[in-house]
C-alpha positions in Angstrom: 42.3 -22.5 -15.0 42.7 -21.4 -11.4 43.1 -17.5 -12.7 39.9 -18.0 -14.9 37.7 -19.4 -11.9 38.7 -16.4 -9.8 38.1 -13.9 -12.0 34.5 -15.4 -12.1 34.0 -15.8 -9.0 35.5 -11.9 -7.9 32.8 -10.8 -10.8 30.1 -13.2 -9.6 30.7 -11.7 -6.1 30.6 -8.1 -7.2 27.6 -8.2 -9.4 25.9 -10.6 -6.0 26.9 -7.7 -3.6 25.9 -5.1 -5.7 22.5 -6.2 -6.0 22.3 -7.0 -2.2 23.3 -3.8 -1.5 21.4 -1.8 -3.5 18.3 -3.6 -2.1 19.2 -2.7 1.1 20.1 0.8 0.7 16.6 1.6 -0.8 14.7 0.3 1.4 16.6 1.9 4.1 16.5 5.2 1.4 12.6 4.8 1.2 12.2 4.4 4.7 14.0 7.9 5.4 12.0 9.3 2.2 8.5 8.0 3.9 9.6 9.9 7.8 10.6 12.9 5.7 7.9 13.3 3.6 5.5 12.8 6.6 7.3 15.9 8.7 7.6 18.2 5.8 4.0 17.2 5.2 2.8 18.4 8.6 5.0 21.2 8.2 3.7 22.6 5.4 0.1 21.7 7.0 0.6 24.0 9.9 2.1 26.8 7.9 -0.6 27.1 5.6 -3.8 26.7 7.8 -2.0 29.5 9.8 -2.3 31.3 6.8 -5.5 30.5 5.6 -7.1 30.3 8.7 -9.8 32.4 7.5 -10.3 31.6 4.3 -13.5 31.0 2.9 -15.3 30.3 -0.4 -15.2 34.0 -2.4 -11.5 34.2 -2.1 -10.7 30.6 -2.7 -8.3 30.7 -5.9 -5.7 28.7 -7.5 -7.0 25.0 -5.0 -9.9 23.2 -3.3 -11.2 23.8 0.4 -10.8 20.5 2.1 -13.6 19.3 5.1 -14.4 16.7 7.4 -17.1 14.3 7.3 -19.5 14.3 10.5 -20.4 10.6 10.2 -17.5 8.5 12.2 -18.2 10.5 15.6 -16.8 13.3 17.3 -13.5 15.4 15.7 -11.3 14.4 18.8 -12.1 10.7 18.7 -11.8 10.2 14.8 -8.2 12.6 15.2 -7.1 9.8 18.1 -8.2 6.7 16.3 -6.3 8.1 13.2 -2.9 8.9 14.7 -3.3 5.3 16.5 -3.6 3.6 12.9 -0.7 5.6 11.5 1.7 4.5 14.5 0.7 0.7 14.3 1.2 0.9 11.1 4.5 2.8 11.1 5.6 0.3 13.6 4.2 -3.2 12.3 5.4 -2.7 8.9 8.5 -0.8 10.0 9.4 -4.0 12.0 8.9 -6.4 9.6 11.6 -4.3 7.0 14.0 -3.9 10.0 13.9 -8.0 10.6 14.7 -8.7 6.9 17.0 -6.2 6.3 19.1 -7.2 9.3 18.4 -10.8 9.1 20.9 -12.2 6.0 18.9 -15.7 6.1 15.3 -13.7 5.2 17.2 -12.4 2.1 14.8 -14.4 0.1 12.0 -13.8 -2.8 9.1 -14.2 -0.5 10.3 -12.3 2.1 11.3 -9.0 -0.6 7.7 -9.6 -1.6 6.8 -9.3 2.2 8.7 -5.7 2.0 7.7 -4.3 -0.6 4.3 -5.0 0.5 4.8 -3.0 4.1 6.1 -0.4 2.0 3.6 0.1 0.1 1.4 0.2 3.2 3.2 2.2 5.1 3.8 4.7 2.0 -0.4 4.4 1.4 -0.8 5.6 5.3 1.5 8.3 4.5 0.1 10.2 1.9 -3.4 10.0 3.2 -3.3 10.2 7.1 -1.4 13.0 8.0 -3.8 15.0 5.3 -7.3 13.6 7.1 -6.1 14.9 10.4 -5.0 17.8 9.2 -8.5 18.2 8.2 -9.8 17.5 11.2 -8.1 19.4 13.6 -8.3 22.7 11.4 -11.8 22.1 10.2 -11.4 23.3 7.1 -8.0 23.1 4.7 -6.7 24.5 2.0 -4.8 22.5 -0.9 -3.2 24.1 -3.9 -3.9 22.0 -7.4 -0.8 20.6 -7.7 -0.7 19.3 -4.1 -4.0 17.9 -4.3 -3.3 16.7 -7.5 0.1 15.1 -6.5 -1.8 13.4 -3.4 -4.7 12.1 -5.6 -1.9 10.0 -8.0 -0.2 8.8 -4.6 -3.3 7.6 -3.0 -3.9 5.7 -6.1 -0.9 4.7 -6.6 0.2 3.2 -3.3 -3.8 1.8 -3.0 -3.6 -0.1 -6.5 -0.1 -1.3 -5.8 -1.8 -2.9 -3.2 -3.6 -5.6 -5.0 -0.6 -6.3 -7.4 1.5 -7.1 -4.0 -0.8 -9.1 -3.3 -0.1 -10.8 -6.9 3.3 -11.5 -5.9 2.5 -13.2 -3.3 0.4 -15.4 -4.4 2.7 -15.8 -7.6 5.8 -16.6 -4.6 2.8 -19.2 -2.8 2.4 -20.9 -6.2 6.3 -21.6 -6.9 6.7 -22.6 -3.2 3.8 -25.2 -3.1 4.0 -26.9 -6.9 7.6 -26.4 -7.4 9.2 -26.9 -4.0 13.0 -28.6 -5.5 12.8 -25.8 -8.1 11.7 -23.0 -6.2 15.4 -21.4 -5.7 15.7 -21.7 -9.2 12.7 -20.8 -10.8 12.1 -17.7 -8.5 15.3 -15.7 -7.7 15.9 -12.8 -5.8 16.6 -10.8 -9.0 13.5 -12.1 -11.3 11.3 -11.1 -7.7 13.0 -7.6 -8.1 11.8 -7.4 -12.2 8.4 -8.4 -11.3 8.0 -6.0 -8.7 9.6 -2.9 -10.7 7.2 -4.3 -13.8 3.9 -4.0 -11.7 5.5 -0.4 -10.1 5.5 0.7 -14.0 2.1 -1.0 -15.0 0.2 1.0 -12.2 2.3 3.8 -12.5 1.2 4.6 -16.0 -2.1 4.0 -15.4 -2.5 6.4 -12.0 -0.5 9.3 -14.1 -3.0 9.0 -16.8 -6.0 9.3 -14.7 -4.4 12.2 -12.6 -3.7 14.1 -15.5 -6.9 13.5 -17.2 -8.8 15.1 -14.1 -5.8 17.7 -14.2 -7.2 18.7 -17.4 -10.9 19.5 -16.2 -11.9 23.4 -15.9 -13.2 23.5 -11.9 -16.0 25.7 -11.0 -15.5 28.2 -8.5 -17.0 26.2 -5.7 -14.6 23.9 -4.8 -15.3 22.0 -1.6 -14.0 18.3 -1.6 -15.8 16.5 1.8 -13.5 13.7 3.1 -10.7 15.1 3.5 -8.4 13.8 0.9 -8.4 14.6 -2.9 -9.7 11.1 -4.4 -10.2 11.1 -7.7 -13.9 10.2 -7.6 -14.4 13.3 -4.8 -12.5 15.5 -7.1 -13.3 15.2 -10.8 -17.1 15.6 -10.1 -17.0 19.7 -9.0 -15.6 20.0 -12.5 -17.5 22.6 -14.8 -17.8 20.3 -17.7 -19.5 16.8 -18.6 -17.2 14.5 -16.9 -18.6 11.0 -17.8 -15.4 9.8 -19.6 -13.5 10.7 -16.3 -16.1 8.4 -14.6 -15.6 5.5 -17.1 -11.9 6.2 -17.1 -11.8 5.6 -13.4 -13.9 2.7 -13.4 -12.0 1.0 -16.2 -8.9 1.6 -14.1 -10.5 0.2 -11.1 -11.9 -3.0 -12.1 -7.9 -3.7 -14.2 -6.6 -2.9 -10.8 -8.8 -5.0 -8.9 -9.5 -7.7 -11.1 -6.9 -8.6 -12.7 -4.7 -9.2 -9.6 -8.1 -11.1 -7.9 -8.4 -13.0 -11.1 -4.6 -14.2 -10.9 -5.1 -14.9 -7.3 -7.9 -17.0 -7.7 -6.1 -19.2 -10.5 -3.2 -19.4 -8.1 -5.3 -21.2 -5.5 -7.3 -23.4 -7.6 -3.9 -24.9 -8.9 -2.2 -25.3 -5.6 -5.7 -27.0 -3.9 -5.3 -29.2 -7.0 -1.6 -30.1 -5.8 -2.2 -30.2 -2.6 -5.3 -32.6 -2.7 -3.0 -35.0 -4.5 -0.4 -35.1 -1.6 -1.4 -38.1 0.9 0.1 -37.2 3.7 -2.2 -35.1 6.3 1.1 -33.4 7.6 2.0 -31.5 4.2 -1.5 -30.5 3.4 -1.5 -28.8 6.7 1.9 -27.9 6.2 0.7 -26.0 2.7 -2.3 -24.7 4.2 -0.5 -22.8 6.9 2.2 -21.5 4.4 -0.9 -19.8 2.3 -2.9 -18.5 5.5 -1.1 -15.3 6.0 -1.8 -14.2 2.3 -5.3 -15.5 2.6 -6.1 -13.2 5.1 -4.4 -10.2 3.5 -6.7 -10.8 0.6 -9.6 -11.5 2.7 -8.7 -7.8 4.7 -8.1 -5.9 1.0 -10.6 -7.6 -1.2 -14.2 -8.0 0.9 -14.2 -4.1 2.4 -14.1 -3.0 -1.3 -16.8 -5.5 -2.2 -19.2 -4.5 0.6 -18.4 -0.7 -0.7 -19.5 -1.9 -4.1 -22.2 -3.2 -2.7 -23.5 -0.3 -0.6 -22.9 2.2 -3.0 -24.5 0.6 -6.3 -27.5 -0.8 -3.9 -27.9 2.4 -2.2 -28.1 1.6 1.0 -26.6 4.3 2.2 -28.2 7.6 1.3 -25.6 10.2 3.0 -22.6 10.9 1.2 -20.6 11.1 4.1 -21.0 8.1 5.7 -19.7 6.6 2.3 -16.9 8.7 1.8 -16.6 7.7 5.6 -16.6 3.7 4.7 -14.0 4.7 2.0 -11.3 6.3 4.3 -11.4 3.2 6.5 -11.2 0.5 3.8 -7.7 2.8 2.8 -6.5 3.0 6.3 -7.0 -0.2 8.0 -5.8 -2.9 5.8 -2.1 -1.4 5.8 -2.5 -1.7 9.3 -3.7 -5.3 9.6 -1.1 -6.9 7.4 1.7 -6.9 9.4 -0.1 -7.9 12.8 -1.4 -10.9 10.6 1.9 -11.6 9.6 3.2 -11.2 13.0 0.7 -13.5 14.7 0.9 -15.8 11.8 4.5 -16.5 11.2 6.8 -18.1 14.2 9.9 -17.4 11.9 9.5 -13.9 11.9 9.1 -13.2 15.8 12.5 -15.9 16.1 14.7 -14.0 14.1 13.4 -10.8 15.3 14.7 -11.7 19.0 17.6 -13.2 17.4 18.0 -9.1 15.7 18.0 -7.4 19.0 20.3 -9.8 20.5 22.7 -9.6 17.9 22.0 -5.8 17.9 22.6 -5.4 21.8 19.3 -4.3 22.2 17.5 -6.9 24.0 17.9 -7.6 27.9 20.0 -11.0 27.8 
């Protein structure tokens, strides 16, 4: 009996550590992948507007001519604020997956959903900061089609995985709130993992599809992309051809993207505001209210910019193009940046077991 239970318990352990670690190593192995790519990005940057300096539109071949919009002031000032959003959000995000990861009692569901949300934000700043400043420092850049191409399905990718992280949150809310005595059961660390890699495949079919659909377009010989970046909806119009099924592709994809995630969000909250109005005491409603705040306000800081875009654009109230595109950059930019200082200010735990980190770590003054 004795020999059975410790062969269990030596493959229970193995199987448990293996997990763990794996986790761990990613994110570690993503976090490395994210400062990489971001150097060799600025690399190549450099190297080829040194090259292509004086390029202009007769002898542009085999890519699109990437320029600056004129509507968020002066070159210098929108270069400044830029590099300012990519540090805090380098650093906010890369805090809260040092905290975790270091921090064996945050090994939990909600706090992996917490992760992979700043990775997604911080891998969303990536791709699309470096690229705008770029941009704006050269004045005008060249991008070959599969870079611009390759950055399009990125931008998309880590933008819509935005929505579905915030999902998972909500999903890890609802389990918390209705299910409390069940809640280490019914949401474990490995069923967090499945959903997470399920809504990684889900988007990730349905970015490649739309990237390779505008892949397919013939491109006239004019090729200027104003913004900076290659969206998909700045992109697929300088095609040569009718591309209305590449508009309704796009805005199929964006309202599954959006709504579907909103829509399960929504549900979420109605059912715990129906639990929660049945508990009596004051104390736990507030208690419950306070657990849901932080993920309020990260749908509050993803979910209205994008409406008021809607808005705008469908009422047009703003006639220039650039001052769209313009309101487009920021709603990327800033709410990757937001989350984590929300989190931060929101969440005593976090800012406790941080100290308790560098401590450990030797690297805070005792």
């Amino acid at each position: 009996m004795v020999y059975y239970l410790s062969i269990y318990l030596s493959i229970y352990l193995s199987i448990y550590l293996s997990i763990y670690l794996s986790i761990y190593l990613s994110i570690y192995l993503i976090c490395d992948i994210f400062v990489l790519f971001f150097s060799y990005r600025l690399y190549i940057i450099l190297i080829m507007n040194a090259s292509n300096a004086n390029i202009n539109n007769s002898s542009l071949t085999g890519g699109f001519l990437l320029t600056a919009t004129d509507a968020l002031g002066t070159k210098t000032y929108r270069v400044i604020i830029f590099s300012l959003i990519y540090v805090i959000t380098l650093l906010g995000n890369g805090t809260v997956l040092f905290v975790v990861f270091f921090d064996k009692s945050l090994h939990t569901p909600k706090h992996f959903s917490i992760c992979h949300l700043a990775l997604v934000d911080i891998g969303l700043n990536t791709v699309f900061i470096p690229q705008v400043v770029s941009v704006l420092i050269f004045t005008v850049n060249f991008i070959s089609f599969e870079g611009c191409f390759s950055q399009m399905f990125f931008i998309h990718f880590f933008g819509d995985m935005g929505s579905f992280s915030l999902a998972i949150l909500a999903y890890d809310r609802l389990i918390a709130i209705c299910f409390p005595l069940h809640y280490s059961t019914i949401n474990t660390n490995f069923r967090m993992i499945l959903i997470i890699a399920g809504t990684w495949i889900v988007v990730f079919c349905l970015d490649m599809y739309q990237v390779l659909e505008a892949a397919k377009l013939p491109y006239c010989s004019s090729r200027i992309i104003r913004g900076g970046c290659c969206e998909h909806g700045l992109v697929y119009v300088l095609a040569c051809i009718d591309t209305s099924f590449n508009r309704r592709l796009g805005t199929a994809k964006t309202l599954i993207v959006l709504l579907c995630p909103l829509c399960f969000i929504l549900s979420t909250y109605i059912i715990i505001m129906v639990i929660v109005l049945k508990i009596a005491s004051v104390e736990q409603r507030q208690k419950a209210f306070q657990t849901c705040l932080s993920h309020l306000l990260f749908v509050c800081v993803y979910y209205i910019p994008i409406m008021l875009a809607y808005i705008v654009a469908n009422l047009r109230l703003v006639i220039s193009v650039d001052v769209l595109t313009s309101l487009l950059t920021l709603i990327i930019i800033l709410p990757p940046m937001l989350n984590p200082i929300i989190y931060w200010f929101n969440t005593e735990e976090l800012k406790e077991k941080l100290l308790n980190v560098l401590k450990r770590n030797k690297t805070f003054p005792r």
